[in-house]
C-alpha positions in Angstrom: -20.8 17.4 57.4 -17.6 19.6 57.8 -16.0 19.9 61.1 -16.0 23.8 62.6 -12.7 24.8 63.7 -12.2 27.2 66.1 -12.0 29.7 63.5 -15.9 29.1 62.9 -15.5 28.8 59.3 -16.3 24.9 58.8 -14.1 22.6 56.6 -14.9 19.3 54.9 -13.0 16.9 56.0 -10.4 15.7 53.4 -9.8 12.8 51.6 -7.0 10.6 53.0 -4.1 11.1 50.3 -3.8 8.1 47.9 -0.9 5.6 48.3 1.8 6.5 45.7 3.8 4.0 44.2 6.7 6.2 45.8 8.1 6.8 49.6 6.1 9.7 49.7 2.9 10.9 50.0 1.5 13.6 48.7 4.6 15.4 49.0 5.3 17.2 45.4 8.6 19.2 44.4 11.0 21.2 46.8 13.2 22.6 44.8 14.7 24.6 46.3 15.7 23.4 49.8 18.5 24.0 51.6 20.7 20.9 50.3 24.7 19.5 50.5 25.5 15.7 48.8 26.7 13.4 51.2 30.5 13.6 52.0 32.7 12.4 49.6 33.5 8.9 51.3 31.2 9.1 53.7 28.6 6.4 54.6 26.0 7.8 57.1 22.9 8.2 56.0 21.9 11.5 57.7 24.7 14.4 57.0 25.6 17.5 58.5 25.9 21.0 56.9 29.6 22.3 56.2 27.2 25.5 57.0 26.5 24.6 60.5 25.4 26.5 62.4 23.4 28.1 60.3 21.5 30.6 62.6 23.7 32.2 65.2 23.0 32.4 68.8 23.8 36.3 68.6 21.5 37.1 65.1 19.2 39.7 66.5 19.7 41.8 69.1 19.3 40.9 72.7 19.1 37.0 71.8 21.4 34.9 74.0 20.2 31.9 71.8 18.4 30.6 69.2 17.4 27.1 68.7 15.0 24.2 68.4 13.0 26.0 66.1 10.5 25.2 63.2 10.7 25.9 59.4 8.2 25.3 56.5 7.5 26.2 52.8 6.2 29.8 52.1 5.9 31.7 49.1 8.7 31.7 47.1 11.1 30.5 50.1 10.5 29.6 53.6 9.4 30.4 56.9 9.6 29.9 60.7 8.7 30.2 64.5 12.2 30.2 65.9 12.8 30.1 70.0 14.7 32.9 71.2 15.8 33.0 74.6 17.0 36.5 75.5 19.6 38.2 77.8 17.2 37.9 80.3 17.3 34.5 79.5 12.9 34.6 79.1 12.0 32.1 76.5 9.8 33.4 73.9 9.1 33.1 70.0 9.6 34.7 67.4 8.8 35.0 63.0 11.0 34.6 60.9 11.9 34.5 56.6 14.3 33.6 54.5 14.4 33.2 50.4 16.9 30.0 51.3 16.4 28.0 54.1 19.6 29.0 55.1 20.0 32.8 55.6 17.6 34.4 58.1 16.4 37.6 59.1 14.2 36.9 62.3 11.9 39.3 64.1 13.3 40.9 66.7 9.8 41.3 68.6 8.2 38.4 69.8 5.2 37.1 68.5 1.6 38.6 69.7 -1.0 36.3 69.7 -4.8 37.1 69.3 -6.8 35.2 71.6 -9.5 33.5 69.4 -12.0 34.3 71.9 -12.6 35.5 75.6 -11.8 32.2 77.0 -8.5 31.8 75.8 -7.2 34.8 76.3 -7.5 33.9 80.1 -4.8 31.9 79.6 -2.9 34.5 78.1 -2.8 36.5 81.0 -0.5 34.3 83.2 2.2 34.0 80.6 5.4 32.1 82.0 7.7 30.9 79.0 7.0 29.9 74.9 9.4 27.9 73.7 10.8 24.9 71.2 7.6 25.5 68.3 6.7 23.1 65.8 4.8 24.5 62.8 2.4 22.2 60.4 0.7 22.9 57.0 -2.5 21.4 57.7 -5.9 21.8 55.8 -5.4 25.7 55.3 -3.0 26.9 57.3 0.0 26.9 59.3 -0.4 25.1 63.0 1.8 25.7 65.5 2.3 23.9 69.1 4.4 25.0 71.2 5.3 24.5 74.7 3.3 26.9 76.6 3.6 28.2 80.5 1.0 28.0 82.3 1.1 26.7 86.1 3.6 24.8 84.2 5.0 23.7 80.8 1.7 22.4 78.7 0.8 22.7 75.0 0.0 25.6 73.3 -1.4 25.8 70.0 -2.1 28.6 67.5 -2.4 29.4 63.4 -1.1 31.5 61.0 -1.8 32.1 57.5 1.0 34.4 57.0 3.2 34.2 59.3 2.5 38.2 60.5 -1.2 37.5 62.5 -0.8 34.5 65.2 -4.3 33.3 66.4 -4.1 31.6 70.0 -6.3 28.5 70.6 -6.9 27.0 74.0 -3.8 24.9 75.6 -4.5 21.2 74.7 -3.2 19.6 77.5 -2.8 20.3 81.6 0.0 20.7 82.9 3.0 18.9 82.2 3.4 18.0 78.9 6.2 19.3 76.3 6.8 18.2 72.6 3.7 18.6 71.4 3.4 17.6 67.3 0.3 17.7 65.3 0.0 15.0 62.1 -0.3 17.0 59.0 -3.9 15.6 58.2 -6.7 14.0 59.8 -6.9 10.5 60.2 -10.0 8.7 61.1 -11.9 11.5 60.6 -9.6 13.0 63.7 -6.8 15.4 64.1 -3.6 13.7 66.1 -1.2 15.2 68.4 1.8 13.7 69.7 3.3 14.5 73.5 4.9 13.8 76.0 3.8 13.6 79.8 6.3 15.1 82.0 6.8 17.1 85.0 7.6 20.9 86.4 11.2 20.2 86.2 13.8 19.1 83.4 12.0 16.0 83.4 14.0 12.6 83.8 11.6 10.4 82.4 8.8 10.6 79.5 7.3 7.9 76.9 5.3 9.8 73.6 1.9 9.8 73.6 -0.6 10.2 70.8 -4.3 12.3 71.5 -6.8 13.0 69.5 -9.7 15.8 68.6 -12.7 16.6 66.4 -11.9 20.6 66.7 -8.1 21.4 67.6 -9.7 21.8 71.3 -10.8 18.8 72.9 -8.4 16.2 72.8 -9.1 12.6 74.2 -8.3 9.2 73.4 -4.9 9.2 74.5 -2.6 6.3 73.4 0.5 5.0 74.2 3.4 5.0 71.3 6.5 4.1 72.4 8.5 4.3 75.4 11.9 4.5 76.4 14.9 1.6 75.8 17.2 0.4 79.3 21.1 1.1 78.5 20.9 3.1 75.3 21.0 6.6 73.2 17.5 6.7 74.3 17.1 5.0 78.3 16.1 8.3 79.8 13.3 9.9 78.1 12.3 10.6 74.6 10.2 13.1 72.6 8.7 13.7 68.9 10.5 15.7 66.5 9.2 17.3 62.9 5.8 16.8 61.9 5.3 13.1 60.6 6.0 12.7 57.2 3.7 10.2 55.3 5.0 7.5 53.2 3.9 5.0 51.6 6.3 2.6 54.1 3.7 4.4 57.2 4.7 8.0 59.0 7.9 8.5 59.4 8.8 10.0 62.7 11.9 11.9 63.6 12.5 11.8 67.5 14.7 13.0 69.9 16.4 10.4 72.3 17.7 11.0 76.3 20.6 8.9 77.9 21.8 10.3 81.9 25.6 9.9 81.2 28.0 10.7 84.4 28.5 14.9 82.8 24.1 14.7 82.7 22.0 14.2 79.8 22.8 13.8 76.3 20.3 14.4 73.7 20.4 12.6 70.0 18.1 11.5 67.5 16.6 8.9 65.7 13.5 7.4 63.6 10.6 5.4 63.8 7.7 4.1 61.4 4.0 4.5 62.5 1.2 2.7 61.5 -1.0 5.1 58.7 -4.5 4.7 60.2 -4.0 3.7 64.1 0.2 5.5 64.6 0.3 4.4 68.0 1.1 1.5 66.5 5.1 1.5 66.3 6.0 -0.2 62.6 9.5 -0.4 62.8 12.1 1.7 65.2 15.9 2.2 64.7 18.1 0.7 67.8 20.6 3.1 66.5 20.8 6.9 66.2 20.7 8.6 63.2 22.7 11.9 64.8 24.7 12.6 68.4 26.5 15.6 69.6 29.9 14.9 68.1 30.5 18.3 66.8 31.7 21.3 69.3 28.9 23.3 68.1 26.9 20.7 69.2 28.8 19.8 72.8 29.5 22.8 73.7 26.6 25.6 74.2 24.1 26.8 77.3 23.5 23.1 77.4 26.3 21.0 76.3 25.4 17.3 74.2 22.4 18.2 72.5 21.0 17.4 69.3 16.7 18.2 69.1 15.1 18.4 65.8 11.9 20.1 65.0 11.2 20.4 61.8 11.6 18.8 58.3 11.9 19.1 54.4 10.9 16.7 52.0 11.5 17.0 48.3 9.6 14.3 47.1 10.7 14.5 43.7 14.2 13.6 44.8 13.9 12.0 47.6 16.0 14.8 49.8 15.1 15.1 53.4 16.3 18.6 55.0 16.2 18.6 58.6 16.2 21.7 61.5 17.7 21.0 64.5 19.0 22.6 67.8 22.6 22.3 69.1 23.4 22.8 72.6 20.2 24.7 73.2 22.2 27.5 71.6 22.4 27.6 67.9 19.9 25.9 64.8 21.8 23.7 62.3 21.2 21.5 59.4 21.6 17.9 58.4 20.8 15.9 55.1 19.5 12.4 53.7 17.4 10.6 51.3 13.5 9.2 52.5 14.1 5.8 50.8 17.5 5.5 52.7 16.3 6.8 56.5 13.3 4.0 55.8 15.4 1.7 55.0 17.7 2.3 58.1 14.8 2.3 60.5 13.6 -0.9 58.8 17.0 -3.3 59.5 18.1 -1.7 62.6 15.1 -2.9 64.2 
């Protein structure tokens, strides 16, 4: 029996992919994403773009900044749902393309979402903010979550299959609750967000929760993940990243990290592995960062010392891991590394 999404088409539920004998799962050729080799001399295993940033806080007209933002596969190149916070400073979303990965042109009007039904758009009618989207290929579309005002920041969730039409689904959580990040199948038979509690302000605590749902609407089951670590890169709060990636080594989860340094919060990011069948099961998770804000693009902005990525690419031909990230809560920039070399991190530094 197929589950009926909100949609009301029905879909049977898949197959969990079968374990390759590589990292990844189910992940075929990328060819063509955005990639630079590792620095002549240098040993980190994640990278930054000599590009950086790649997307300007100035690109489209009125935008006072534009960052923490998601990108996936489409068509012959790539698209997004990029957060744009204007010169009114209202934070909103907005579509965008690029043949690349690198060079964008973004819509300069923000996204209209058709309510699925009368219910939801309700909830459409006290609009406060949008802001820092994920997007996930899953089934036969594009997801997105995002977090959504309503009496407060919650999670909003919508589709797309091309990235023109947004369809609005009901908000999946009350009020407070940011970083919202759906797996990219089902497991169990259910469909798996990740999230994180919070409150109505900028939110000095937060552990990452895991929810599930039979229908993208109801969402129960709620399980603890991981929390945050006393005196280090993460002691303040933490948050999920890009959609898990599945490998054969468990989903691989990109996270941002909060420390409360004397100059106020500084935001870098690292990795965990989660169990395949039960992830809120914590595998293995890096004491270390994998990125901080050590470039002035990245300490200086609207919101100095912040590093926040949202979205991934996996070549899993080559083993090349692409990933979007914020700086400063002002511009979108790129970094680079191999799967089999970010497990392998998260694996010894334990």
């Amino acid at each position: 029996m197929g589950i009926v999404i909100p949609s009301g088409q029905e879909i049977s539920e898949p197959a969990a992919p079968q374990r390759a004998n590589g990292l990844a799962v189910g992940l075929g050729r990328l060819p063509s994403i955005p990639w630079e080799p590792r620095p002549a001399g240098s040993r980190a295993t994640i990278w930054r773009s000599s590009r950086n940033p790649i997307i300007p806080r100035d690109l489209i007209e009125r935008s006072n900044s534009i960052f923490n933002s998601a990108v996936v596969p489409f068509g012959d190149g790539f698209a997004g749902v990029f957060r744009v916070d204007d010169t009114t400073r209202e934070m909103n979303l907005h579509a965008g393309h690029s043949a690349d990965g690198i060079n964008w042109t973004i819509e300069p009007a923000t996204i209209q979402w058709a309510a699925i039904d009368g219910r939801t758009s309700e909830i459409q009618g006290v609009f406060e903010h949008a802001y820092d989207p994920r997007v996930t290929w899953l089934e036969d579309r594009y997801y997105v979550t995002w977090c959504n005002g309503y009496h407060g920041p919650t999670i909003g969730i919508g589709y797309t299959y091309d990235f023109k039409t947004f369809h609005q689904l009901e908000n999946a959580f009350l009020p407070f609750n940011r970083n919202g990040v759906l797996f990219p199948r089902r497991v169990n038979g259910q469909y798996l967000m990740l999230s994180r509690p919070s409150d109505n302000g900028h939110t000095p605590f937060g552990d990452i929760f895991v929810s599930e749902s039979p229908d993208l609407i109801h969402w129960g089951r709620h399980r603890h993940v991981m929390g945050t670590r006393s005196w280090t890169w993460e002691s303040t709060k933490i948050g999920a990243g890009p959609t898990p990636i599945e490998t054969t080594e468990g989903w691989l989860l990109f996270y941002h990290g909060v420390l409360t340094s004397c100059n106020g919060y500084v935001y870098s990011f690292g990795a965990a592995l989660l169990d395949l069948d039960e992830p809120w099961k914590v595998i293995a998770r890096s004491r270390d960062y994998l990125i901080s804000p050590q470039m002035p693009y990245e300490q200086i902005g609207d919101v100095p010392n912040v590093t926040f990525p949202c979205a991934a690419l996996v070549d899993g031909a080559t083993d090349r891991v692409t990933i979007y990230y914020g700086a400063a809560d002002t511009v979108t920039c790129l970094a680079h590394g191999y799967l089999s070399e970010i497990i392998d991190f998260v694996k010894a530094r334990s």
